[in-house]
C-alpha positions in Angstrom: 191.6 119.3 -58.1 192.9 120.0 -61.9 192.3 116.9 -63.9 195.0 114.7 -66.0 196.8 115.7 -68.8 194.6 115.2 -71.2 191.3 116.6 -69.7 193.4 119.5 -68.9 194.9 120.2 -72.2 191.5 119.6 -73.9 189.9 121.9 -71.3 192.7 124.6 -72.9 191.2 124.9 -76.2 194.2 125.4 -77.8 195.7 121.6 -78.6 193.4 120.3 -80.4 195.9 119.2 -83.4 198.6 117.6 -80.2 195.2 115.4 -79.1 194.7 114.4 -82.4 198.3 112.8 -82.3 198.4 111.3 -78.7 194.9 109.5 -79.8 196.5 108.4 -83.4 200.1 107.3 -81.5 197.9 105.3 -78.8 199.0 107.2 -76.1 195.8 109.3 -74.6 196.0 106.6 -72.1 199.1 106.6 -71.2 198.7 110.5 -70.3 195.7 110.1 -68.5 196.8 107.6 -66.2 200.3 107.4 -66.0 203.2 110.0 -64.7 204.1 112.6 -62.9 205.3 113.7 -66.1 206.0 117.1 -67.5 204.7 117.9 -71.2 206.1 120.7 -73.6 202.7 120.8 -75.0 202.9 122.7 -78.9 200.0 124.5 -79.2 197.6 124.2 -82.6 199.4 127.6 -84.1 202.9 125.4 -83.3 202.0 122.0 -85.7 200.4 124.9 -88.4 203.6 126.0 -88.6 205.2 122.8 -89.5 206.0 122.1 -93.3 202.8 121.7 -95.0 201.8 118.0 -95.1 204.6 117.0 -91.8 201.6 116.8 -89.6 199.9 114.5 -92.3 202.5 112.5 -92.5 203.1 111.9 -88.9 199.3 111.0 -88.4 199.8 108.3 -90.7 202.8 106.9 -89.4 202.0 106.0 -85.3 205.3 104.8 -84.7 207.0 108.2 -85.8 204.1 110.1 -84.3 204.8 108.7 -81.0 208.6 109.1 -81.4 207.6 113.1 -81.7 205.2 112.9 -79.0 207.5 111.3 -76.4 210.2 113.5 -77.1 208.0 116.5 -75.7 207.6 114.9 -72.6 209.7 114.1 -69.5 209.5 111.9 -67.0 208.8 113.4 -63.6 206.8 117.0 -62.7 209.5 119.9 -63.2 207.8 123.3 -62.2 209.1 127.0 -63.7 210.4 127.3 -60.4 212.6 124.5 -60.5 213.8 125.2 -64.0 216.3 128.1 -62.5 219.6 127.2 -64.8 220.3 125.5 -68.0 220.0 122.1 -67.7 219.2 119.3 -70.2 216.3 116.6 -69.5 215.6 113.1 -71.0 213.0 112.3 -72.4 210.0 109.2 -72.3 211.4 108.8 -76.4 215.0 108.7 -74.8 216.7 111.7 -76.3 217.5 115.1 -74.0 216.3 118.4 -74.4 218.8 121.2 -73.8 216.5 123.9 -71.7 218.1 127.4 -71.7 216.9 130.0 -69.2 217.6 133.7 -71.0 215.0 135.9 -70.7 212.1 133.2 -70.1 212.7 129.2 -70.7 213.3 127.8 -73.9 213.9 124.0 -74.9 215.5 123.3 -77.4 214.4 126.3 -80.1 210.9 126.8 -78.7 209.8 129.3 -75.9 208.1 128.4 -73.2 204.9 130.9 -73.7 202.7 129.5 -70.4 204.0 127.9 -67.7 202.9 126.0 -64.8 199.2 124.5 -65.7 199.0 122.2 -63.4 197.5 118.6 -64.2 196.6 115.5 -61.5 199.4 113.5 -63.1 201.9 116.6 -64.1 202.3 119.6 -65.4 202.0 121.3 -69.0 204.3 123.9 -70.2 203.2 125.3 -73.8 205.4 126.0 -76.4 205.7 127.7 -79.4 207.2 125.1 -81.8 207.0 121.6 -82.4 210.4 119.4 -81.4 211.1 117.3 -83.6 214.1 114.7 -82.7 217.4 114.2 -84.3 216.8 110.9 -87.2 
């Protein structure tokens, strides 16, 4: 049996810097308990590439930081194999993302790089960029 969200994107090795923020914005519980949802999960290479300081800045502002963080999930479990045309999901924060099938998914301007790891409560897609919602 896989385990929730969070044990299973710990177990990855490779989000350290997205558990930082779900434990700053007060939502690691929320994660581990709650759902089906489906998480565009940035890896740690995704937040280096943010501006230097913009994951600083996020840490110290919760209420943003958990703006960012909802954005990047959606409510529900949504497999690779249901994503089979362009379509546009909303999201826990409330805005959509536009998801593109060409060649491989992408949402919004970030690939889809590994698809499908299953959780308990969900299932993790990882990306290659950090979304960021419109102001």
């Amino acid at each position: 049996m896989p385990h929730n969200i969070v044990e299973t994107a710990r177990e990855a090795g490779t989000f350290e810097t997205l558990l930082t923020a779900v434990d700053a914005a007060g939502l690691g519980e929320t994660l581990a308990d709650g759902g089906p949802f489906t998480v565009f999960a940035p890896t740690d290479e995704a937040f280096a590439a943010l501006p230097q300081g913009t994951v600083q800045a996020l840490l110290d502002d919760p209420p943003e930081l958990a703006r960012v963080l909802t954005y990047h999930v959606v409510p529900g479990r949504i497999t690779s194999a249901e994503i089979a045309h362009d379509s546009e999901q909303k999201t826990v924060e409330g805005s959509v993302l536009k998801i593109v099938v060409n060649g491989g998914v992408i949402v919004n301007h970030a690939r889809v790089i590994q698809k499908d790891v299953e959780a308990e409560n969900g299932v993790i897609h990882v990306i290659d960029r950090v979304l960021i919602p419109a102001a």
